[in-house]
C-alpha angles and dihedrals in degrees: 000000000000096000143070099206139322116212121192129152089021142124135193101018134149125182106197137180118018134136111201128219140163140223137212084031113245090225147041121198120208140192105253104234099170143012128194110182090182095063098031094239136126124195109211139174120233107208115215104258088079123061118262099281113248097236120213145071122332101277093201111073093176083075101021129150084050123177144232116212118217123218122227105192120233079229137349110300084011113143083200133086146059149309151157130247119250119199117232128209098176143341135213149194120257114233086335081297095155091208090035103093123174110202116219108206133200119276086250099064111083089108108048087047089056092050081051090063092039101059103032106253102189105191131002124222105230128199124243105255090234111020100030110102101026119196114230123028139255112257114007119180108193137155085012143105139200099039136145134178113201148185092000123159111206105194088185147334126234092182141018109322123211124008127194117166139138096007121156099208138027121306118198134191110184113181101359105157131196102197134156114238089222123019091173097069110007130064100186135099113136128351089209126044130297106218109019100170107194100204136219089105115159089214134026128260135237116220092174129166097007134148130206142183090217094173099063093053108107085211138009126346077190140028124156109183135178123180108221119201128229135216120262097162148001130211115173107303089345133110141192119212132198114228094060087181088072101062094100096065097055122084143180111275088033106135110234117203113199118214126189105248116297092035082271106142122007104238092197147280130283129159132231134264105171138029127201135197128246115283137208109272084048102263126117120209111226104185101211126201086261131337126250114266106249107029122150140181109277099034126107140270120193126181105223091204095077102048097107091249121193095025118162134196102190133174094356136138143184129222130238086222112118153034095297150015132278113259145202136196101189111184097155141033135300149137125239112197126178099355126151109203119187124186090005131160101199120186144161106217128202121180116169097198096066099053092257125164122227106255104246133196094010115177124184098185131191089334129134114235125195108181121211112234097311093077091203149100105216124205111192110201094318122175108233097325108185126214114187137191092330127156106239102195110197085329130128134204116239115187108191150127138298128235113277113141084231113056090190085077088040116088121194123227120313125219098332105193129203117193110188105326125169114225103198125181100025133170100157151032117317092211144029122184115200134169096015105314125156135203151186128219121192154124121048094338116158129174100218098346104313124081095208129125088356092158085073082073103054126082131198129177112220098275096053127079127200122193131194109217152059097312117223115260094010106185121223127282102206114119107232091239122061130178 
Protein backbone atom coordinates (compact mmCIF):
# COMPACT_ATOMS: atom_id res chain seq x y z
CA UNK A 1 0.00 0.00 0.00
CA UNK A 2 1.06 3.49 -0.56
CA UNK A 3 -0.65 4.84 2.33
CA UNK A 4 -0.62 4.95 6.32
CA UNK A 5 -4.40 5.66 6.94
CA UNK A 6 -7.14 7.66 5.47
CA UNK A 7 -9.88 9.01 7.98
CA UNK A 8 -12.59 10.25 6.92
CA UNK A 9 -16.39 10.35 8.80
CA UNK A 10 -14.84 9.87 11.81
CA UNK A 11 -14.52 11.40 15.26
CA UNK A 12 -12.27 10.91 18.14
CA UNK A 13 -9.49 9.17 16.54
CA UNK A 14 -5.61 9.01 17.19
CA UNK A 15 -3.38 7.25 15.29
CA UNK A 16 0.13 6.91 17.61
CA UNK A 17 3.57 5.34 17.22
CA UNK A 18 4.77 4.42 13.63
CA UNK A 19 7.83 4.83 11.87
CA UNK A 20 7.20 4.67 7.76
CA UNK A 21 9.36 3.07 5.19
CA UNK A 22 9.22 1.93 1.86
CA UNK A 23 10.31 -0.98 -0.22
CA UNK A 24 11.09 -1.39 -2.74
CA UNK A 25 12.70 2.84 -2.43
CA UNK A 26 10.81 5.42 -4.89
CA UNK A 27 13.86 6.73 -5.84
CA UNK A 28 17.98 5.97 -6.89
CA UNK A 29 20.22 8.40 -6.80
CA UNK A 30 23.34 8.28 -9.11
CA UNK A 31 26.76 10.04 -9.61
CA UNK A 32 26.27 12.43 -13.04
CA UNK A 33 29.24 11.32 -15.40
CA UNK A 34 28.22 13.09 -18.54
CA UNK A 35 25.86 15.69 -19.92
CA UNK A 36 25.00 16.45 -23.82
CA UNK A 37 22.80 19.11 -24.02
CA UNK A 38 22.69 18.76 -27.57
CA UNK A 39 21.13 15.12 -27.48
CA UNK A 40 18.98 15.53 -23.95
CA UNK A 41 20.55 13.01 -22.46
CA UNK A 42 22.66 12.49 -18.90
CA UNK A 43 25.09 9.32 -18.12
CA UNK A 44 25.06 8.63 -14.53
CA UNK A 45 26.49 5.83 -11.87
CA UNK A 46 24.36 4.30 -9.66
CA UNK A 47 26.35 3.42 -6.74
CA UNK A 48 25.19 -0.42 -4.73
CA UNK A 49 23.37 0.58 -1.92
CA UNK A 50 20.33 1.11 -4.26
CA UNK A 51 18.60 -1.91 -6.46
CA UNK A 52 19.58 -2.26 -10.00
CA UNK A 53 17.53 0.39 -11.41
CA UNK A 54 14.42 -1.08 -13.90
CA UNK A 55 15.34 0.84 -16.92
CA UNK A 56 12.21 2.25 -19.67
CA UNK A 57 9.69 4.42 -20.05
CA UNK A 58 7.50 5.87 -16.86
CA UNK A 59 5.00 3.08 -16.38
CA UNK A 60 2.45 5.44 -14.45
CA UNK A 61 0.52 8.16 -17.11
CA UNK A 62 -1.37 9.38 -14.80
CA UNK A 63 2.33 11.40 -13.54
CA UNK A 64 4.40 11.28 -16.79
CA UNK A 65 6.27 13.02 -17.71
CA UNK A 66 7.71 12.61 -14.30
CA UNK A 67 10.99 14.28 -13.18
CA UNK A 68 14.71 13.55 -11.44
CA UNK A 69 16.09 16.31 -9.42
CA UNK A 70 19.88 16.88 -9.55
CA UNK A 71 21.76 17.80 -6.75
CA UNK A 72 24.66 20.96 -6.89
CA UNK A 73 26.82 20.59 -3.31
CA UNK A 74 27.26 23.92 -0.76
CA UNK A 75 30.93 22.71 -1.00
CA UNK A 76 32.77 19.67 -2.33
CA UNK A 77 31.51 16.35 -0.41
CA UNK A 78 28.65 18.75 1.01
CA UNK A 79 24.96 16.82 1.34
CA UNK A 80 23.64 20.30 1.33
CA UNK A 81 22.77 22.57 -1.31
CA UNK A 82 20.33 23.20 -4.72
CA UNK A 83 19.14 22.06 -7.75
CA UNK A 84 16.61 22.06 -10.41
CA UNK A 85 14.19 19.29 -11.52
CA UNK A 86 14.77 17.42 -15.19
CA UNK A 87 12.11 15.68 -16.68
CA UNK A 88 12.74 12.40 -17.70
CA UNK A 89 10.92 10.28 -20.83
CA UNK A 90 13.10 6.98 -20.61
CA UNK A 91 16.26 5.61 -19.32
CA UNK A 92 18.42 3.22 -20.37
CA UNK A 93 21.12 1.11 -19.68
CA UNK A 94 24.75 2.04 -21.03
CA UNK A 95 26.54 -0.97 -23.13
CA UNK A 96 24.04 -3.61 -20.88
CA UNK A 97 26.18 -2.03 -17.79
CA UNK A 98 23.23 -2.73 -14.92
CA UNK A 99 24.54 0.52 -12.64
CA UNK A 100 25.46 2.64 -16.18
CA UNK A 101 22.17 4.65 -16.84
CA UNK A 102 21.88 7.06 -19.47
CA UNK A 103 18.92 9.63 -18.66
CA UNK A 104 16.71 10.75 -21.70
CA UNK A 105 15.32 14.10 -20.93
CA UNK A 106 12.29 16.08 -22.32
CA UNK A 107 12.72 17.97 -25.27
CA UNK A 108 12.43 20.90 -23.09
CA UNK A 109 15.02 20.45 -21.32
CA UNK A 110 18.17 21.83 -23.09
CA UNK A 111 18.22 24.52 -20.73
CA UNK A 112 17.85 23.09 -17.33
CA UNK A 113 20.74 20.35 -18.44
CA UNK A 114 22.95 23.12 -19.27
CA UNK A 115 22.31 24.80 -15.91
CA UNK A 116 23.11 21.67 -14.80
CA UNK A 117 26.89 22.09 -16.37
CA UNK A 118 27.05 25.52 -15.34
CA UNK A 119 26.62 25.19 -11.64
CA UNK A 120 28.36 21.65 -10.80
CA UNK A 121 25.56 19.27 -10.09
CA UNK A 122 27.24 16.55 -8.90
CA UNK A 123 24.43 13.56 -8.78
CA UNK A 124 20.93 13.53 -9.77
CA UNK A 125 17.93 11.71 -7.60
CA UNK A 126 16.21 9.74 -9.93
CA UNK A 127 12.62 8.26 -9.65
CA UNK A 128 11.83 4.32 -9.59
CA UNK A 129 10.44 3.58 -13.03
CA UNK A 130 7.44 2.04 -11.49
CA UNK A 131 7.06 3.14 -8.14
CA UNK A 132 8.68 6.82 -8.42
CA UNK A 133 5.96 9.43 -8.56
CA UNK A 134 2.97 7.57 -6.63
CA UNK A 135 -0.98 9.09 -7.02
CA UNK A 136 -2.83 9.63 -3.57
CA UNK A 137 -0.98 10.37 -0.36
CA UNK A 138 -0.09 8.82 2.49
CA UNK A 139 -2.27 9.83 5.42
CA UNK A 140 -5.43 12.21 4.43
CA UNK A 141 -8.04 13.50 7.46
CA UNK A 142 -11.00 14.86 5.86
CA UNK A 143 -14.81 15.40 6.82
CA UNK A 144 -13.67 14.56 10.52
CA UNK A 145 -12.96 16.11 13.86
CA UNK A 146 -11.11 15.33 16.93
CA UNK A 147 -8.23 13.76 15.47
CA UNK A 148 -4.46 13.57 16.25
CA UNK A 149 -1.57 11.81 14.68
CA UNK A 150 1.30 11.39 16.98
CA UNK A 151 4.74 10.31 17.46
CA UNK A 152 5.08 9.18 13.68
CA UNK A 153 8.42 8.80 11.90
CA UNK A 154 8.04 9.27 8.10
CA UNK A 155 11.55 7.89 6.52
CA UNK A 156 10.25 9.09 3.00
CA UNK A 157 7.25 9.82 0.84
CA UNK A 158 6.53 8.30 -2.77
CA UNK A 159 3.48 10.21 -3.12
CA UNK A 160 1.62 13.39 -1.58
CA UNK A 161 2.26 13.51 2.41
CA UNK A 162 -0.09 14.84 4.72
CA UNK A 163 -3.43 15.83 3.82
CA UNK A 164 -6.07 18.09 6.09
CA UNK A 165 -9.05 19.48 4.30
CA UNK A 166 -12.77 19.97 4.86
CA UNK A 167 -12.77 18.81 8.51
CA UNK A 168 -15.62 19.97 11.04
CA UNK A 169 -13.70 19.81 14.13
CA UNK A 170 -9.93 20.10 15.26
CA UNK A 171 -7.40 18.04 13.73
CA UNK A 172 -3.91 17.62 15.65
CA UNK A 173 -0.25 16.07 14.59
CA UNK A 174 2.09 16.16 17.56
CA UNK A 175 5.48 14.87 16.80
CA UNK A 176 5.13 13.97 13.42
CA UNK A 177 8.65 13.98 12.00
CA UNK A 178 10.02 13.98 8.14
CA UNK A 179 13.20 13.00 8.55
CA UNK A 180 15.97 11.17 6.12
CA UNK A 181 17.37 7.75 7.51
CA UNK A 182 20.55 8.71 6.45
CA UNK A 183 21.59 12.64 5.61
CA UNK A 184 25.18 11.66 5.17
CA UNK A 185 24.74 9.74 2.04
CA UNK A 186 21.11 10.14 0.75
CA UNK A 187 19.03 13.68 -0.60
CA UNK A 188 15.74 12.30 -1.08
CA UNK A 189 12.33 12.25 1.06
CA UNK A 190 9.25 12.93 -1.03
CA UNK A 191 9.11 14.09 -4.59
CA UNK A 192 5.59 15.86 -3.78
CA UNK A 193 4.76 18.11 -0.46
CA UNK A 194 4.70 17.16 3.07
CA UNK A 195 1.75 19.07 4.64
CA UNK A 196 -0.71 20.22 1.76
CA UNK A 197 -3.48 21.37 3.72
CA UNK A 198 -6.60 21.77 1.24
CA UNK A 199 -8.43 24.07 2.96
CA UNK A 200 -12.18 24.67 3.70
CA UNK A 201 -11.60 23.37 7.33
CA UNK A 202 -14.22 24.49 9.84
CA UNK A 203 -11.43 24.64 12.62
CA UNK A 204 -7.81 25.14 12.53
CA UNK A 205 -5.44 22.84 12.71
CA UNK A 206 -1.95 22.12 15.38
CA UNK A 207 1.24 20.91 13.64
CA UNK A 208 3.35 21.14 17.03
CA UNK A 209 6.93 19.60 17.84
CA UNK A 210 7.74 18.33 14.28
CA UNK A 211 10.83 17.94 12.37
CA UNK A 212 11.35 17.92 8.95
CA UNK A 213 14.01 17.47 6.37
CA UNK A 214 12.37 20.25 4.19
CA UNK A 215 15.18 20.31 1.61
CA UNK A 216 14.89 17.37 0.54
CA UNK A 217 11.17 17.82 -0.23
CA UNK A 218 10.72 18.08 -4.28
CA UNK A 219 7.60 20.43 -3.46
CA UNK A 220 6.09 22.08 -0.50
CA UNK A 221 6.92 21.30 3.23
CA UNK A 222 3.92 23.55 3.49
CA UNK A 223 0.99 24.48 1.61
CA UNK A 224 -2.11 25.85 3.11
CA UNK A 225 -4.69 26.38 0.37
CA UNK A 226 -8.50 27.67 0.29
CA UNK A 227 -10.72 27.97 -3.17
CA UNK A 228 -12.76 31.26 -3.01
CA UNK A 229 -16.07 31.66 -5.37
CA UNK A 230 -16.89 34.27 -7.41
CA UNK A 231 -19.87 35.82 -8.31
CA UNK A 232 -21.65 34.83 -11.80
CA UNK A 233 -25.06 36.19 -10.96
CA UNK A 234 -27.52 38.11 -8.25
CA UNK A 235 -31.11 37.76 -7.68
CA UNK A 236 -32.43 39.57 -4.74
CA UNK A 237 -30.54 38.34 -1.79
CA UNK A 238 -29.43 35.58 -3.77
CA UNK A 239 -26.38 34.72 -5.11
CA UNK A 240 -24.77 32.27 -7.65
CA UNK A 241 -21.54 31.13 -7.05
CA UNK A 242 -18.92 29.49 -9.38
CA UNK A 243 -17.18 26.07 -7.83
CA UNK A 244 -20.84 23.96 -7.53
CA UNK A 245 -18.83 21.09 -6.07
CA UNK A 246 -18.48 22.99 -3.17
CA UNK A 247 -22.16 23.37 -2.11
CA UNK A 248 -21.99 20.79 0.39
CA UNK A 249 -19.56 22.55 2.66
CA UNK A 250 -21.56 25.74 3.09
CA UNK A 251 -24.30 26.02 5.65
CA UNK A 252 -26.83 28.35 7.00
CA UNK A 253 -25.42 30.40 9.48
CA UNK A 254 -22.11 30.30 7.53
CA UNK A 255 -20.68 34.26 7.43
CA UNK A 256 -20.01 35.34 3.74
CA UNK A 257 -17.53 38.20 3.16
CA UNK A 258 -17.92 39.78 -0.20
CA UNK A 259 -14.31 41.31 -2.20
CA UNK A 260 -14.23 43.42 -5.38
CA UNK A 261 -12.64 41.13 -8.04
CA UNK A 262 -9.09 40.07 -7.37
CA UNK A 263 -9.72 39.90 -3.58
CA UNK A 264 -8.60 43.76 -3.79
CA UNK A 265 -10.98 45.73 -1.19
CA UNK A 266 -13.66 43.63 1.48
CA UNK A 267 -17.35 45.14 0.56
CA UNK A 268 -18.83 43.83 3.82
CA UNK A 269 -20.31 40.67 5.78
CA UNK A 270 -23.75 39.01 5.53
CA UNK A 271 -24.89 35.02 6.69
CA UNK A 272 -26.47 32.68 5.11
CA UNK A 273 -29.97 31.60 5.03
CA UNK A 274 -30.18 29.16 2.27
CA UNK A 275 -28.15 26.92 0.73
CA UNK A 276 -28.57 25.42 -2.76
CA UNK A 277 -26.99 22.14 -4.77
CA UNK A 278 -24.94 22.12 -7.48
CA UNK A 279 -26.74 22.89 -10.94
CA UNK A 280 -26.25 22.10 -14.28
CA UNK A 281 -23.95 24.71 -15.81
CA UNK A 282 -21.70 24.01 -12.56
CA UNK A 283 -22.90 27.09 -10.04
CA UNK A 284 -24.56 26.72 -6.84
CA UNK A 285 -27.22 29.76 -5.43
CA UNK A 286 -26.42 30.68 -1.39
CA UNK A 287 -29.55 33.55 -0.29
CA UNK A 288 -27.59 35.80 2.46
CA UNK A 289 -29.23 38.04 5.22
CA UNK A 290 -28.53 41.25 2.65
CA UNK A 291 -26.47 41.58 0.32
CA UNK A 292 -23.06 44.11 0.36
CA UNK A 293 -23.62 47.40 -1.11
CA UNK A 294 -21.77 47.46 -4.04
CA UNK A 295 -21.58 43.79 -5.36
CA UNK A 296 -21.36 43.08 -8.75
CA UNK A 297 -21.17 40.16 -11.03
CA UNK A 298 -17.40 38.92 -11.21
CA UNK A 299 -16.32 39.77 -7.58
CA UNK A 300 -15.64 37.05 -4.54
CA UNK A 301 -17.29 35.53 -2.11
CA UNK A 302 -15.65 33.95 0.25
CA UNK A 303 -17.33 31.81 3.46
CA UNK A 304 -15.25 32.77 6.53
CA UNK A 305 -16.20 29.60 8.21
CA UNK A 306 -13.78 27.38 6.17
CA UNK A 307 -10.47 29.35 6.36
CA UNK A 308 -8.80 27.22 8.60
CA UNK A 309 -8.94 29.57 11.02
CA UNK A 310 -6.91 29.26 14.12
CA UNK A 311 -4.45 27.25 12.69
CA UNK A 312 -1.01 26.96 14.54
CA UNK A 313 2.40 25.77 13.52
CA UNK A 314 4.21 25.67 16.85
CA UNK A 315 8.07 24.33 18.03
CA UNK A 316 8.94 23.03 14.60
CA UNK A 317 12.12 23.09 12.24
CA UNK A 318 13.28 22.18 9.07
CA UNK A 319 16.72 20.59 8.07
CA UNK A 320 19.60 21.96 5.46
CA UNK A 321 19.85 18.40 4.32
CA UNK A 322 18.88 17.96 0.55
CA UNK A 323 18.69 19.17 -3.15
CA UNK A 324 16.61 21.90 -2.48
CA UNK A 325 15.03 24.30 0.02
CA UNK A 326 12.04 23.98 2.21
CA UNK A 327 9.11 25.71 0.88
CA UNK A 328 5.57 27.36 1.78
CA UNK A 329 2.64 28.40 -0.09
CA UNK A 330 0.67 30.22 2.59
CA UNK A 331 -2.77 31.38 1.24
CA UNK A 332 -4.59 31.50 4.68
CA UNK A 333 -4.01 32.14 7.92
CA UNK A 334 -1.84 30.75 10.50
CA UNK A 335 0.47 31.27 13.29
CA UNK A 336 3.94 30.05 13.42
CA UNK A 337 5.46 30.02 17.25
CA UNK A 338 8.96 28.77 18.29
CA UNK A 339 10.17 27.41 14.88
CA UNK A 340 13.45 27.24 13.80
CA UNK A 341 13.46 27.13 9.95
CA UNK A 342 16.99 26.49 8.04
CA UNK A 343 17.42 26.66 4.52
CA UNK A 344 13.61 27.86 4.09
CA UNK A 345 12.01 29.47 1.52
CA UNK A 346 8.76 30.94 3.42
CA UNK A 347 5.92 32.78 1.34
CA UNK A 348 2.31 33.90 1.42
CA UNK A 349 0.96 33.36 -2.14
CA UNK A 350 -1.71 34.85 -3.62
CA UNK A 351 -2.74 33.91 -7.55
CA UNK A 352 -5.89 35.11 -8.63
CA UNK A 353 -6.26 32.99 -11.37
CA UNK A 354 -6.53 29.94 -9.46
CA UNK A 355 -9.16 30.89 -7.27
CA UNK A 356 -6.78 31.48 -4.45
CA UNK A 357 -7.53 33.24 -1.57
CA UNK A 358 -4.85 36.29 0.01
CA UNK A 359 -3.36 34.95 2.67
CA UNK A 360 -4.91 37.34 6.04
CA UNK A 361 -3.77 37.76 9.63
CA UNK A 362 -0.48 35.93 9.11
CA UNK A 363 1.81 35.84 12.19
CA UNK A 364 5.36 34.36 12.20
CA UNK A 365 6.07 34.72 15.97
CA UNK A 366 9.67 34.25 18.18
CA UNK A 367 10.96 31.89 15.44
CA UNK A 368 14.42 31.80 13.70
CA UNK A 369 14.26 32.00 9.94
CA UNK A 370 17.29 31.13 7.49
CA UNK A 371 16.23 31.70 4.19
CA UNK A 372 17.83 29.28 0.85
CA UNK A 373 19.16 31.30 -1.69
CA UNK A 374 16.36 33.55 -1.94
CA UNK A 375 17.31 35.43 1.17
CA UNK A 376 14.00 36.51 1.61
CA UNK A 377 10.73 36.13 3.29
CA UNK A 378 8.12 36.98 0.61
CA UNK A 379 4.49 38.29 1.38
CA UNK A 380 2.23 38.20 -1.83
CA UNK A 381 -0.41 40.37 -1.46
CA UNK A 382 -1.04 39.42 2.15
CA UNK A 383 -3.44 41.06 4.15
CA UNK A 384 -1.50 42.39 7.79
CA UNK A 385 0.68 39.71 8.07
CA UNK A 386 2.60 40.10 11.45
CA UNK A 387 6.15 39.10 12.11
CA UNK A 388 7.27 39.40 15.95
CA UNK A 389 10.46 39.25 17.88
CA UNK A 390 12.25 36.51 14.94
CA UNK A 391 15.30 36.10 14.39
CA UNK A 392 15.86 37.02 10.35
CA UNK A 393 19.31 35.58 9.65
CA UNK A 394 20.60 36.97 6.64
CA UNK A 395 16.90 37.15 5.57
CA UNK A 396 14.86 40.14 4.18
CA UNK A 397 11.28 41.01 4.12
CA UNK A 398 9.66 41.50 0.44
CA UNK A 399 6.19 42.76 0.42
CA UNK A 400 4.94 42.45 -2.96
CA UNK A 401 2.19 41.16 -5.49
CA UNK A 402 0.80 38.00 -6.59
CA UNK A 403 0.53 36.71 -10.04
CA UNK A 404 -2.34 37.95 -11.80
CA UNK A 405 -1.55 38.81 -15.66
CA UNK A 406 -3.15 42.09 -14.85
CA UNK A 407 -1.51 43.84 -11.98
CA UNK A 408 -4.12 46.14 -11.89
CA UNK A 409 -6.23 43.15 -10.02
CA UNK A 410 -3.28 42.37 -8.22
CA UNK A 411 -2.75 44.44 -4.70
CA UNK A 412 0.26 44.46 -3.13
CA UNK A 413 0.70 43.79 0.89
CA UNK A 414 -1.28 45.34 3.02
CA UNK A 415 -0.05 46.88 6.69
CA UNK A 416 2.93 44.37 7.36
CA UNK A 417 3.75 44.81 10.55
CA UNK A 418 7.18 44.02 12.35
CA UNK A 419 7.20 44.05 15.73
CA UNK A 420 11.25 43.67 17.14
CA UNK A 421 12.82 41.58 14.84
CA UNK A 422 16.51 40.95 14.66
CA UNK A 423 17.75 41.06 11.57
CA UNK A 424 21.38 39.10 11.99
CA UNK A 425 24.01 38.50 9.07
CA UNK A 426 23.11 41.21 6.90
CA UNK A 427 24.60 42.57 4.02
CA UNK A 428 21.83 44.08 2.59
CA UNK A 429 18.49 45.83 2.88
CA UNK A 430 15.89 44.34 5.53
CA UNK A 431 13.20 45.30 3.63
CA UNK A 432 12.06 45.94 0.18
CA UNK A 433 8.29 47.41 -0.64
CA UNK A 434 7.04 46.81 -4.38
CA UNK A 435 3.35 47.25 -6.28
CA UNK A 436 1.79 49.28 -3.59
CA UNK A 437 2.71 47.46 -0.26
CA UNK A 438 2.83 49.08 3.07
CA UNK A 439 4.68 48.29 6.51
CA UNK A 440 5.20 48.88 9.56
CA UNK A 441 8.59 48.76 11.50
CA UNK A 442 8.67 48.86 15.16
CA UNK A 443 9.60 47.54 18.54
CA UNK A 444 12.98 46.48 19.25
CA UNK A 445 13.82 45.94 15.84
CA UNK A 446 18.16 46.02 14.89
CA UNK A 447 19.94 45.19 11.48
CA UNK A 448 23.23 43.32 12.87
CA UNK A 449 22.93 44.34 16.36
CA UNK A 450 22.17 48.37 16.13
CA UNK A 451 19.12 49.67 15.54
CA UNK A 452 20.44 52.90 13.88
CA UNK A 453 19.64 54.33 10.53
CA UNK A 454 17.73 51.53 9.92
CA UNK A 455 15.69 53.32 7.28
CA UNK A 456 19.06 53.02 5.00
CA UNK A 457 18.10 49.63 4.85
CA UNK A 458 14.71 49.79 3.67
CA UNK A 459 13.52 50.20 -0.19
CA UNK A 460 10.28 51.23 -1.59
CA UNK A 461 9.26 51.75 -5.42
CA UNK A 462 7.04 54.82 -5.91
CA UNK A 463 3.70 53.18 -5.13
CA UNK A 464 4.83 51.61 -1.51
CA UNK A 465 5.08 53.30 1.57
CA UNK A 466 7.32 52.07 5.05
CA UNK A 467 6.85 53.74 8.51
CA UNK A 468 9.00 53.59 11.76
CA UNK A 469 6.67 53.60 14.76
CA UNK A 470 3.73 52.08 16.86
CA UNK A 471 0.84 51.54 13.45
CA UNK A 472 -2.78 52.55 14.10
CA UNK A 473 -5.27 49.48 14.93
CA UNK A 474 -2.49 46.95 15.28
CA UNK A 475 -4.20 43.61 15.80
CA UNK A 476 -2.90 41.06 18.49
CA UNK A 477 -0.46 39.19 18.24
CA UNK A 478 -1.43 36.37 20.58
CA UNK A 479 -1.67 33.30 19.03
CA UNK A 480 -5.24 31.77 19.95
CA UNK A 481 -3.60 28.69 21.53
CA UNK A 482 -1.19 29.00 24.54
CA UNK A 483 0.63 26.18 26.57
Amino acid sequence: PDRLALIQNSENIQVDGFTVEYDPLPYYQGTIDSIDVANLTMDITVPDRYEVPLVGPNTLPRSSPYFAHYFVPDSPGARTGTGKHVYIDSTERIEGQARKIRLRCSSNMAAHLQNAINEGATEIIVPHRDYGHRGGFSLQIKYSARVTASNILFRLIPCLGILPGENVGPVTFSNVDLLIKDPSTELFFSWRGAYSVTGHNRWGFLIEDGDWNGSAMYDDTLAFFMRRQDIMGIDGQTLSLELGDYADLFHTGDWISVWTEGQARLLGMSRITRVGSEKADGTFDVTLESIPAGTIVNMVAINEELYNRDTVVRNCSTRDVGAGAATTRIRTGGHFVDCHFEDIYLKTEFEDSNHATRARNFVLKSCYVRSNDFSRIRLDASINPKIIDCTLDNTYILGSRGYNPDPSKDPGAEAIYLDGNSWVNMTGNIVELEYGSEAWIFGDSTRNGSAEDLSDWVETDADSRNHFGVPPNCPPDVPPLEE
